[in-house]
FITOR-791638 format. One record per residue (C-alpha): residue in one letter; x, y, z. Coordinates in steps of 0.001 Angstrom, whole numbers, plus 500000, padded with zeros to 6 digits. Layout:
BEGIN
AXYZ ...
***
This chain:
BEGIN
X940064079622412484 X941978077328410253 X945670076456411594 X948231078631411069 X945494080926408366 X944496083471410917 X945635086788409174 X944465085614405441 X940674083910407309 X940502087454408815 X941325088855404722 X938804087039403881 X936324087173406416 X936896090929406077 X935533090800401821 X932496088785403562 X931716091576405979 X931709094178403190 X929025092264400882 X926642092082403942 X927108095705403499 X926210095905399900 X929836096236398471 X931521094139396235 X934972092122396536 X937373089687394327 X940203088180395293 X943162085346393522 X944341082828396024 X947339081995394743 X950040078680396020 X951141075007394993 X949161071833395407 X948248071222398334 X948853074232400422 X945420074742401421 X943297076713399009 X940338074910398851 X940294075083402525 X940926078391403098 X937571078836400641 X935332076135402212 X936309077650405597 X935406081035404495 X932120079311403362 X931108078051406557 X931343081240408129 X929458082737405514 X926346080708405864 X923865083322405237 X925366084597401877 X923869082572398821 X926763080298397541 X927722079302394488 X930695077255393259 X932812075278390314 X935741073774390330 X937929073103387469 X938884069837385796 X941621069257383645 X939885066763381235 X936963069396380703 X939405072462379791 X938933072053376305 X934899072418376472 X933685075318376803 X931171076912379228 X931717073571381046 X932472075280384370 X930139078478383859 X927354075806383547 X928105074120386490 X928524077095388832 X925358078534387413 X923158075388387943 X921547076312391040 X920637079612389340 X918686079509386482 X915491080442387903 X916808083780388000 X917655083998384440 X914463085573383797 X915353088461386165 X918237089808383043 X917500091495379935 X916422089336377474 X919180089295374963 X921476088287377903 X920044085533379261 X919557083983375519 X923340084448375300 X923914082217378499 X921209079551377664 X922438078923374301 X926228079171375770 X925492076776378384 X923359074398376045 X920372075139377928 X917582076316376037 X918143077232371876 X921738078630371581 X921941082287369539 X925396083263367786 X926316086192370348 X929697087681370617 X931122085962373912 X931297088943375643 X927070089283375538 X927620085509378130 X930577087781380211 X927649090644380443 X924992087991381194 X926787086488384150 X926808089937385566 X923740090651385202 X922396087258386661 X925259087863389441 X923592091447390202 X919779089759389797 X920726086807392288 X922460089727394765 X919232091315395247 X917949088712397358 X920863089335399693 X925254088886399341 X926228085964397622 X929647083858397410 X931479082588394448 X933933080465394584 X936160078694391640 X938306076372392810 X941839075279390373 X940981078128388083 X944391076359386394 X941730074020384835 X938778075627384278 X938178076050380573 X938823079727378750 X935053080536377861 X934529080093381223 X937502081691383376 X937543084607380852 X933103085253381113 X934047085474385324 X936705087519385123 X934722089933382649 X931752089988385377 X934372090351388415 X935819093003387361 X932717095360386382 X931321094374389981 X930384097442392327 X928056097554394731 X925601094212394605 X927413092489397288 X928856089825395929 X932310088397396851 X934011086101394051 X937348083939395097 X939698081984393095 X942075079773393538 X945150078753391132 X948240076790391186 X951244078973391458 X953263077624388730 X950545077818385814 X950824081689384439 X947846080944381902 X945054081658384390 X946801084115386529 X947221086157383272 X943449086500382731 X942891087264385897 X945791090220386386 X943675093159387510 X941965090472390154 X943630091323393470 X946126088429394364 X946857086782397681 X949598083912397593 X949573081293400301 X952917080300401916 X953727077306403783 X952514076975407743 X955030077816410391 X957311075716411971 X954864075879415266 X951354074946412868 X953153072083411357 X953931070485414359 X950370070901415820 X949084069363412050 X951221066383412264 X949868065762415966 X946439066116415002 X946142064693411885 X948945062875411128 X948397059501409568 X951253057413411176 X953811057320413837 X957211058868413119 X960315058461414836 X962208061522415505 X964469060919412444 X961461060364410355 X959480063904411601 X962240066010410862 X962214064402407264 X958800065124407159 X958744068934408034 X962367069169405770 X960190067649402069 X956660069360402972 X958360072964404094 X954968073823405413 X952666071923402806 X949369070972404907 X948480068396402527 X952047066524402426 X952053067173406610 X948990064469406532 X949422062350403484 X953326061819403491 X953511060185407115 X952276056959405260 X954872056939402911 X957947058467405840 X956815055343408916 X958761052754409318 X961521053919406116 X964527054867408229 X965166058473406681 X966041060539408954 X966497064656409015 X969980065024407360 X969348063213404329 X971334065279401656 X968804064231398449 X966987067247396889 X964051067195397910 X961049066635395589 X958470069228394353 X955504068940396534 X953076067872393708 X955497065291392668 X955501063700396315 X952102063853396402 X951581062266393273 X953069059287394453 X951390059099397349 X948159059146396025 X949371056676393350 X950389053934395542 X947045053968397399 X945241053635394312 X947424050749393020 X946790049213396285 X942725049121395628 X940934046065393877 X941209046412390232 X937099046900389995 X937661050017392139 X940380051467390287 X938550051001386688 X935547052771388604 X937585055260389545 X939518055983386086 X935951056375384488 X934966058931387222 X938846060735386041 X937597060682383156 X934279061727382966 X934895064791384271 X932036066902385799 X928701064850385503 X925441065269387221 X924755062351389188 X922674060507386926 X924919060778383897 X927982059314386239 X925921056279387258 X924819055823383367 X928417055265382464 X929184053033385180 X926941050891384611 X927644050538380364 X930940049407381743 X929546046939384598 X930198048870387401 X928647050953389656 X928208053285392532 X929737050653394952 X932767050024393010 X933961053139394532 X933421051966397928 X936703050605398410 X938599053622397176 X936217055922399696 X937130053277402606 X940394054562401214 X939801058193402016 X940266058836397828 X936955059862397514 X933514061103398836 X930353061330398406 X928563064440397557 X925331065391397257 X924840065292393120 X927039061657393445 X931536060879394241 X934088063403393499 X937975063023393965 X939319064038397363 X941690066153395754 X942939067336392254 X945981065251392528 X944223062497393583 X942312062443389923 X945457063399388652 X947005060184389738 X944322058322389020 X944259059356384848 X948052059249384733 X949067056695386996 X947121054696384449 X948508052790381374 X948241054519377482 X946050051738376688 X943100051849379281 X942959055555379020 X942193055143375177 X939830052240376274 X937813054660378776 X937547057350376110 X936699055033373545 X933962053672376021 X932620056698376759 X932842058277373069 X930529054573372051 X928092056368375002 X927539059580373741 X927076058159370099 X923823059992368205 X924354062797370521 X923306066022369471 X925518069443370145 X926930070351372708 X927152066795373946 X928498065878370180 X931728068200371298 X932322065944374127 X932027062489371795 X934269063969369765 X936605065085372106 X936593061491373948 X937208059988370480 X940218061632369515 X941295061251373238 X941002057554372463 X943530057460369588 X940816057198366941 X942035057823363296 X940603060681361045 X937269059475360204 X935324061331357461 X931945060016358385 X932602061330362081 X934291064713360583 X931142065602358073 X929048065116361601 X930805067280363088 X930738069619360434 X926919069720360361 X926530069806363638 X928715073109363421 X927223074905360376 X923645075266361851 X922078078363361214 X923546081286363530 X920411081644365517 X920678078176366333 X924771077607367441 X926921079692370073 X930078080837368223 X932293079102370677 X931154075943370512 X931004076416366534 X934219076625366500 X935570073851369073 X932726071943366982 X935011073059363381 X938249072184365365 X937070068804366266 X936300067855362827 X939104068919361320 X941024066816363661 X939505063475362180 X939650064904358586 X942375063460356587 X945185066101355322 X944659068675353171 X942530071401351590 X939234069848353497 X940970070150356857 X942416073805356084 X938875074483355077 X937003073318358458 X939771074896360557 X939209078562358770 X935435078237359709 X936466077462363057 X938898080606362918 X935927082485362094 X933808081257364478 X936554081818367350 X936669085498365802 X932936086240366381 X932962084395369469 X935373087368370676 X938849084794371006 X941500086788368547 X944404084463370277 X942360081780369582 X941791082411365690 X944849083664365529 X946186080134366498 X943605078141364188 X944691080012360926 X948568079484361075 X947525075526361481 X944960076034358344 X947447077878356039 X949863074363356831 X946866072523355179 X945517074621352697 X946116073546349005 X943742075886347106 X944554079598346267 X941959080902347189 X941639079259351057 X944979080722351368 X944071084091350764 X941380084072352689 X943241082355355279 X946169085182355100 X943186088233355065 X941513087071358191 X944840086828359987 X945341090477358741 X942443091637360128 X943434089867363373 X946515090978364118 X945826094703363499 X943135094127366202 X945757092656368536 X948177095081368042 X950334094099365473 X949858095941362196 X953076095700360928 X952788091711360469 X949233092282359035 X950542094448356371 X953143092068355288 X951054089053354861 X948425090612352886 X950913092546350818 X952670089292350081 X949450087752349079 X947527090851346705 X949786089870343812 X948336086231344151 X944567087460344612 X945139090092341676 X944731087345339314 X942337084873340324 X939981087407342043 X940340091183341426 X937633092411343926 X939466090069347119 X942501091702346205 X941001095638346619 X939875094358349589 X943366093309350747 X944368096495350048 X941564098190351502 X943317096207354466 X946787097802354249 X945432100742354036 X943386100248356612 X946903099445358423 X949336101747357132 X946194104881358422 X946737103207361824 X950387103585362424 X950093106727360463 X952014106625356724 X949893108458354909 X951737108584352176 X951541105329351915 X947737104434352073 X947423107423349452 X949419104743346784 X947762101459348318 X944035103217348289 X944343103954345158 X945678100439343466 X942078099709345273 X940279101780344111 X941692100706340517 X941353097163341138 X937616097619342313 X936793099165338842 X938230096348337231 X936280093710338970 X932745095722338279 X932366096307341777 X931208098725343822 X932827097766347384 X932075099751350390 X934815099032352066 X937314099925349424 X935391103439348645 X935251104026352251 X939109103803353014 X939777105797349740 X937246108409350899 X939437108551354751 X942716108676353112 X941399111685350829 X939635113691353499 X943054113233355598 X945891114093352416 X944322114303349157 X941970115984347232 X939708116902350268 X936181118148347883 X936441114562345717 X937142112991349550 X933517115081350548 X931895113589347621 X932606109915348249 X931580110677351483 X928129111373350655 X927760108828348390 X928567106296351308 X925724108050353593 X923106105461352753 X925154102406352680 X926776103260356127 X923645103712357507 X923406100441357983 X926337099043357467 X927821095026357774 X928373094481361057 X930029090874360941 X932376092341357661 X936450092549359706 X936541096590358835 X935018098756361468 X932425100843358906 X930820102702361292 X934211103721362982 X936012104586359470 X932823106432358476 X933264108417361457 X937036109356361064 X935635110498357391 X933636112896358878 X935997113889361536 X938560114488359058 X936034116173357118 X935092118677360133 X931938117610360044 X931597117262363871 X927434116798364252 X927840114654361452 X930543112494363267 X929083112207366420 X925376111240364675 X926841108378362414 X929257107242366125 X926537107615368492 X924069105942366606 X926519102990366372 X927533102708370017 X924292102502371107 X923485099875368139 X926750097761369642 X925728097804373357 X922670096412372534 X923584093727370535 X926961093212372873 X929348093774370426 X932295094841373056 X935172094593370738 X933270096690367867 X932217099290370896 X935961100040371988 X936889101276368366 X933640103456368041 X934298105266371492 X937467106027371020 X937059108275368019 X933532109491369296 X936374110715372560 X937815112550369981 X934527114220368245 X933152115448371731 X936629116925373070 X936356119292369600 X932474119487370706 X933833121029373920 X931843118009376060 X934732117229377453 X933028115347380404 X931240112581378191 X934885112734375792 X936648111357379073 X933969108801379781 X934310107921376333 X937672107315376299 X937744105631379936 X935172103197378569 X937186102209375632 X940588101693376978 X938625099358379739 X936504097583376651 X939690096995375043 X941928095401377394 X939393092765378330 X938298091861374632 X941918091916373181 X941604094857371170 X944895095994371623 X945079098284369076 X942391100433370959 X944245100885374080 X946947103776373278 X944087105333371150 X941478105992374274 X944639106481376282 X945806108936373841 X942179110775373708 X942288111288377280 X945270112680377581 X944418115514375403 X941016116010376974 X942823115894380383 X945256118141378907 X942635120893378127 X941311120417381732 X944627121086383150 X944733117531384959 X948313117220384654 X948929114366386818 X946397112579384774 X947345113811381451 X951163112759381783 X950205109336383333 X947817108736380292 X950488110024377945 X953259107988379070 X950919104705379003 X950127106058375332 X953734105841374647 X954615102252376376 X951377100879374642 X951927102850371018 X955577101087371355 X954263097555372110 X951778097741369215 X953531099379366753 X951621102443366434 X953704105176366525 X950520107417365285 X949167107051368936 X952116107672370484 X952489111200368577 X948785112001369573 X950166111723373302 X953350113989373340 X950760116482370875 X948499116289374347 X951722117014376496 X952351119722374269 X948649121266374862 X949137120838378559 X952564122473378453 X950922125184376142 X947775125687378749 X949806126209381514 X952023129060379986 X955063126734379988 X956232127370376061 X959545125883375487 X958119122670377125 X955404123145374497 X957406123552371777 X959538120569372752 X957352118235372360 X955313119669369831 X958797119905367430 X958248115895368036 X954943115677366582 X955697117907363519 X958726115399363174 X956799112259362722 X953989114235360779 X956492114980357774 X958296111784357870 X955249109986357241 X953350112935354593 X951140113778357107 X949276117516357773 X947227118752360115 X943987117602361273 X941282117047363703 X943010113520365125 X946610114187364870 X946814118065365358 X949598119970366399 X950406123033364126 X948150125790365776 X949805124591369691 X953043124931368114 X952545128400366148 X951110129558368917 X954087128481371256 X956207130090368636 X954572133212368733 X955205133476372484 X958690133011372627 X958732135744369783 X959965133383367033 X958131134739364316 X960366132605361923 X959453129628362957 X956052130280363431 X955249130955359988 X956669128080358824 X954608126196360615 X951338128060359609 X952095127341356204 X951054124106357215 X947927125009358709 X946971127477355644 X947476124872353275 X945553122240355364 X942907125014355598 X942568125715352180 X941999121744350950 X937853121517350980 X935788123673353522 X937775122770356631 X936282125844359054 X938386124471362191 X941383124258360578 X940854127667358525 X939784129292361236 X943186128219363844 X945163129323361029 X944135132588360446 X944329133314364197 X947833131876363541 X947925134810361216 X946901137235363238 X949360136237366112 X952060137315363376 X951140140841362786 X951746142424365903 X952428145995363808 X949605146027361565 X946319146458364429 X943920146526360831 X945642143310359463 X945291141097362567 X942344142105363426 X941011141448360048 X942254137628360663 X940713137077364075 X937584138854362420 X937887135891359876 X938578133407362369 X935955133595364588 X933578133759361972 X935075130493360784 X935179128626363826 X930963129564364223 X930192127420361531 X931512124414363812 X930872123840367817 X934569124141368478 X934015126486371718 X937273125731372757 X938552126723369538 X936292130071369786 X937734130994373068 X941331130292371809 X940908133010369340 X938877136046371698 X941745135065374129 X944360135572371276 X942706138984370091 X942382140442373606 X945581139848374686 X946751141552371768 X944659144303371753 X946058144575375642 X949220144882374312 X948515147596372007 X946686149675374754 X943580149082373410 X942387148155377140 X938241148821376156 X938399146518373187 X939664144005374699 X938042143335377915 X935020142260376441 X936867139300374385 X938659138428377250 X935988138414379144 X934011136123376651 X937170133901376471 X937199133395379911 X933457132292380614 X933847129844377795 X937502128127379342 X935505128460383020 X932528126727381760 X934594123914379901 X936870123361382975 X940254124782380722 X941500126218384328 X945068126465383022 X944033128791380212 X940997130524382286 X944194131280384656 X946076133173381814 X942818134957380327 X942174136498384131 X945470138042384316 X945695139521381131 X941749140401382267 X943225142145385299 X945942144281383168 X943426145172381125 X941508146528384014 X938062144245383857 X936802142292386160 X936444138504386154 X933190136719386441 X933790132904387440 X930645131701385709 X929442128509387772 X931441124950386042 X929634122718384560 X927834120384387195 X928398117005384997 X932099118262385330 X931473116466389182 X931120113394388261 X933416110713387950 X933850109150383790 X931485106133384736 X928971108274386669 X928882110395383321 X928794106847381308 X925393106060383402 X924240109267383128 X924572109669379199 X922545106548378619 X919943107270381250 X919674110221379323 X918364108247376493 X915136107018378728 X916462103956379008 X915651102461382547 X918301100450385114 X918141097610384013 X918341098786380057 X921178100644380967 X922880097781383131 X922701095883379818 X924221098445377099 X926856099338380184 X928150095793380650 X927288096489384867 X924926095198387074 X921438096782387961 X922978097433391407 X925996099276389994 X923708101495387781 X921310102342390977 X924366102924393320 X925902105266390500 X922826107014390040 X922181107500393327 X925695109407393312 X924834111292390552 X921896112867391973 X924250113453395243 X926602115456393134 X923991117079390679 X922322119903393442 X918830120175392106 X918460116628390091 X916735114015391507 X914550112219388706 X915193110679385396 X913845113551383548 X915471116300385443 X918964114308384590 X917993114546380680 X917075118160381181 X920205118684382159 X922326116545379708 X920070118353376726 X921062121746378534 X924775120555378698 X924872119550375174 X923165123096374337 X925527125662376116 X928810123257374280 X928190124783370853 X927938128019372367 
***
């Protein structure tokens, strides 16, 4: 047991013991330099000597180059690559530059590492370990963390270790657990400085020593050198130094103190980073040195030998090393090493060019068009990422102005498809400081648009482009309806209507102009029609667009697929909907495209809650909030957050539903989208309504009709709150107020064939004529034959439940059993226990008897069970659906296997799809 680690060995130990039992573990060591990370892990490892190991370490020269550190902690793996699905393990070759790289979004190398983690698992538990996680480079850190977190049961344990004060890599790790090391004891760092202490102190001298390393291991052994023989004693009143700082120095002086061969040796091996052994002994030796030029400095104790060649003792001792040495021979080494890796091809041609500029070189145009080429290869042949470190490099050595604002937006875009929005993000506000052509700019200022809707922040989006369509307008009409097509796009997500009515329009206008039939423009002008306008022209667009959204552009910044599915929503064309969503889901798993996948889930949530599958609406919706937060997607998070709370809402899980909700409303107020943040108190208000609780309902509804006619919204399928609140009205016997509300509903009912919307409104009407038994039951005649033409059981169930309890009232006891009776199989069978509660006891006044018809079994399982268990249901096997899933092959077995557990009577594939058909089947009932 380490000294003075027994309770966080035994933490450890304790994640070790759990993947020799098939379950997964992750854990964030977190503490300053020094304090014993990397031997808390290496002890770990030595107990764990019959789990597989694997292992990086970040450098702080390599954090600019990506994949560096997945490629080196993958190494001693690769055999197993062809144990993952195909398209995976060509995303990690071409990432880690070994085999013929494919443009992939970088999530498709985050899924890849899982799956090679899960293939590598099966021949027993394995242990991962990245050490200074501070320094290991994005591509990297973020491609772990994406696999960590999706880990279940394949047995693999992944720890790693950061430097306290760096937030960076903490932050991209949050939702890893975190343990932070303290300082030992006062007891443990008197039995270090006995043991390993590397002079004799006087008494004076030791209590200086425990005062400046306050429990730091690493100063307890190094500091004694620098403490014998000085005189300080204990009550020196000097602040005392930060640990790294102390340790700096120390390091520092013993390097200055080695021959001046050993210390150029030793700057080269600083700064060349992570190098397989042959590459290392290459360099030396183009600079006249070699292998045992380091001997001195590993008489030293500086470094050691390993078995691929030397590394650094410690971080800080490369760290003093690279800055303890002058300005001028760091250039030299870079420059020596940048004259090595001349003629290289990509991805070594990112580390020449990194070296170069390293070594103070000036722009170069010759070096910059190299670059250049190197990054425009086909896309089958280049990784995004290192496209667009390979765009970023030559911009650096291309002279100022419209060349250099040019190569930086390619590397924007590259960073985009590669999956990095900060990253663009970043690139483009340098480009727009270099661009000198009109057009760059605006295409500059639309791709930041498109960015920051995606991470969250519409209302910036809207004002650059807005500020820039006046520009575009007259040097290219069709860019500018595509602009607007973007403000549209933005003033739909945080819910002004009224507004993308005028700005699709101008669009639509400029479009014409230009000759041009754009998709994208017709598209948002269709949405914003369907949702305010002239609903039967909005139906007409929309069928023209069928074809073209078949197969739409995937790489084009507008989400087709996902607007063409809000047209059809809005539309209440729900089979329609879920064809043109589900078809694109499935095409984004396969080709990995996570970010796209989040946006297409969350409205396919919305379509299946309306479908009454409520089950696969909150895996839906679980999925997507999850997708989003680990692409960046902000924008998606208080939208799946906001479709589960209504689903949850309907299921009368309130604890759920108001924790959802309330997340809705912190995220919807981060991001600016106050749309989402209606959606959530319009779930609240469903939940209130479910439960019988009526003034809550109307409370919060009130709120939602608020924002609805400040910003010329309706009624609809997305945002809908008129028949909850009519309905709450009606129960509180304010008749009033209710039909001022249903004149919304009627007039959103009456805009195109919308059969939902029709059909809640005239049970709306029915509600309201209490004293005319012919009249309302005329309406709720009218609205269930409505709601047939849609599967909106819910909906259905709503109105039979309406009807009977108002035939109850009226005495007529035999008519309405029967429709309470059918109201409350449907709200059993969906899992609405809230309002199956209210349809028994008006059942029981009305003198029937209930029947609990048996819940739906998928209602069992948990949202990624029902995840697993849609796409099994497509015949897709384990390892097919490990791949579209993001999870490992273990995860999907140990997920099916509970499935079948919960599921009495399923226990093969086929019996599964049986019942998924079956399930889909008795929804449109």
């Amino acid at each position: 047991m380490l000294l003075g680690r027994s309770s966080e060995c035994a933490r450890l130990l304790a994640l070790i013991d759990k993947a020799r039992g098939g379950e997964s573990g992750a854990l964030l060591i977190r503490g300053e330099a020094g304090i014993g990370k990397t031997s808390l892990i290496s002890y770990v490892a030595a107990q764990a000597d019959d789990l597989m190991r694997l292992g990086t370490r970040g450098v702080e020269v390599e954090s600019d180059l990506p994949y560096v550190g997945l490629a080196d902690l993958l190494r001693p793996v690769l055999h197993f690559l062809d144990r993952i699905p195909e398209r995976q393990a060509a995303a990690l070759t071409g990432a880690l530059a070994l085999g013929p790289a494919v443009a992939q979004d970088r999530f498709a190398v985050a899924a890849g590492t899982l799956s090679l983690f899960g293939a590598i698992a099966e021949e027993g538990p394995v242990l991962v370990t990245v050490d200074d996680a501070q320094w290991l480079d994005p591509y990297s850190l973020d491609a772990l963390a994406f696999a960590t977190r999706r880990l279940g049961r394949e047995g693999v344990v992944v720890l790693f270790t950061t430097r306290d004060e760096l937030e960076e890599p903490a932050s991209r790790l949050a939702s890893i657990e975190t343990m932070t090391l303290g300082g030992l004891d006062a007891d443990s760092a008197h039995r270090l400085i006995a043991e390993e202490g590397t002079a004799r102190l006087t008494e004076g001298e030791a209590a200086r020593l425990l005062a400046e390393a306050r429990g730091n291991p690493l100063a307890l052994i190094e500091l004694p050198a620098l403490l014998a023989g000085s005189g300080a004693d204990g009550d020196d009143t000097e602040a005392p130094l930060p640990i790294g700082e102390l340790l700096a120095h120390t390091f520092g002086s013993a390097v200055a103190r080695l021959p001046q061969e050993a210390q150029d040796a030793m700057l080269l091996l600083a700064v060349l980073g992570t190098r397989p052994l042959a590459g290392t002994e290459a360099a030396l030796r183009a600079h006249d040195l070699s292998y045992e030029s380091l001997e001195a400095a590993e008489a030293a104790g500086l470094v050691v030998e390993e078995r691929d060649g030397y590394a650094f003792r410690h971080p800080l001792v490369r760290s003093a090393v690279y800055h303890g040495a002058t300005p001028v021979r760091r250039r030299r080494a870079h420059h020596a090493i940048a004259r090595s890796l001349q003629g290289a091809t990509a991805p070594a041609l990112e580390q020449y060019a990194w070296h170069l500029a390293a070594s103070g070189a000036e722009p170069d145009e010759h070096v910059a068009s190299l670059l250049e080429n190197a990054a425009s290869g086909a896309p089958e042949t280049l990784a995004y990422p290192l496209a667009s470190r390979l765009y970023e490099r030559a911009a650096r050595f291309t002279p100022e102005g419209q060349r250099k604002a040019e190569r930086l937006l390619c590397a924007a875009r590259a960073s985009q498809a590669a999956g990095s929005l900060n990253e663009a993000a970043a690139i483009l506000d340098r480009a727009l400081e270099h661009a000198e052509q009109l057009n760059t700019q605006l295409d500059i200022r639309q791709l930041r648009c498109y960015l920051d809707v995606q991470r969250g922040r519409p209302t910036r989006s809207r004002e650059l482009l807005r500020s820039a369509v006046d520009e575009a307008e007259k040097v290219d009409p069709a860019l500018a309806a595509v602009m607007l097509g973007g403000i549209a796009l933005t003033e739909l997500a945080v819910g002004d209507l009224t507004a993308a009515q005028r700005t699709s329009e101008t669009a639509m206008k400029l479009a014409e102009t230009a000759h041009q039939t754009l998709l994208p423009v017709r598209l948002l002008r269709t949405l914003v029609l369907l949702l305010g306008g002239d609903a039967e022209a909005g139906r007409t667009l929309l069928r023209e667009l069928a074809q073209p959204l078949a197969s739409p552009d995937p790489a084009f910044p507008y989400p087709l697929s996902g607007v063409g599915g809000l047209c059809h929503l809005a539309a209440e064309e729900l089979d329609e909907a879920h064809g043109l969503l589900d078809r694109a889901a499935y095409t984004a798993r396969g080709s990995s495209a996570v970010g796209l996948l989040s946006h297409l889930l969350c409205t396919l949530a919305v379509v299946e809650f309306w479908r009454g599958r409520w089950s696969s609406s909150v895996a839906h919706a679980d999925e997507a909030v999850r997708l989003a937060e680990a692409t960046g997607r902000l924008i998606e998070v208080p939208r799946g957050l906001a479709g589960l709370a209504r689903t949850e809402a309907a299921l009368n899980r309130e604890e759920d539903c108001r924790k959802h909700a309330a997340q809705t409303m912190e995220w919807a107020a981060a991001t600016e989208l106050p749309m989402d943040a209606a959606r959530a108190r319009g779930a609240l208000g469903l939940l209130e309504l479910g439960l019988g609780r009526f003034e809550e309902a109307v409370h919060r509804l009130e709120e939602v009709r608020a924002f609805s006619r400040t910003h010329g919204r309706g009624d609809g399928l997305y945002l809908t709150w008129a028949a909850d609140l009519a309905d709450a009205y009606v129960h509180l016997h304010m008749p009033k107020e209710a039909r001022e509300v249903l004149e919304v509903l009627e007039y959103e009912g009456s805009r195109g064939h919308r059969p939902v919307t029709a059909g809640a409104a005239a049970r709306c009407r029915g509600l309201l004529e209490p004293n005319d038994p012919e009249a309302a039951s005329r309406h709720m005649q009218r609205s269930l034959a409505l709601l047939a033409e849609r599967p909106v059981p819910f909906e259905r169930a709503r109105t039979e439940f309406a009807w009977g309890e108002q035939l109850r009232r009226q005495g007529r006891r035999s008519e309405a059993r029967p429709l309470l009776e059918r109201a409350h199989a449907t709200f059993e069978r969906l899992g609405a226990s809230g309002w199956a509660a209210r349809v028994a006891a008006e059942l029981h006044a009305a003198g029937g008897t209930e029947v609990r018809p048996e819940r739906a079994p998928l209602e069992r399982l948990t949202p990624q069970e029902m995840q697993v268990a849609l796409v099994v249901g497509r015949g897709l096997t384990n390892h097919e659906v490990a791949e579209r899933l993001f999870l490992s092959v273990k995860t999907v077995e140990f997920h099916l296997s509970n499935i079948y557990r919960k599921l009495d009577g399923v226990h093969r594939r086929a019996q599964l799809v049986r019942l998924l058909a079956q399930a889909s089947e008795a929804s449109a009932v």
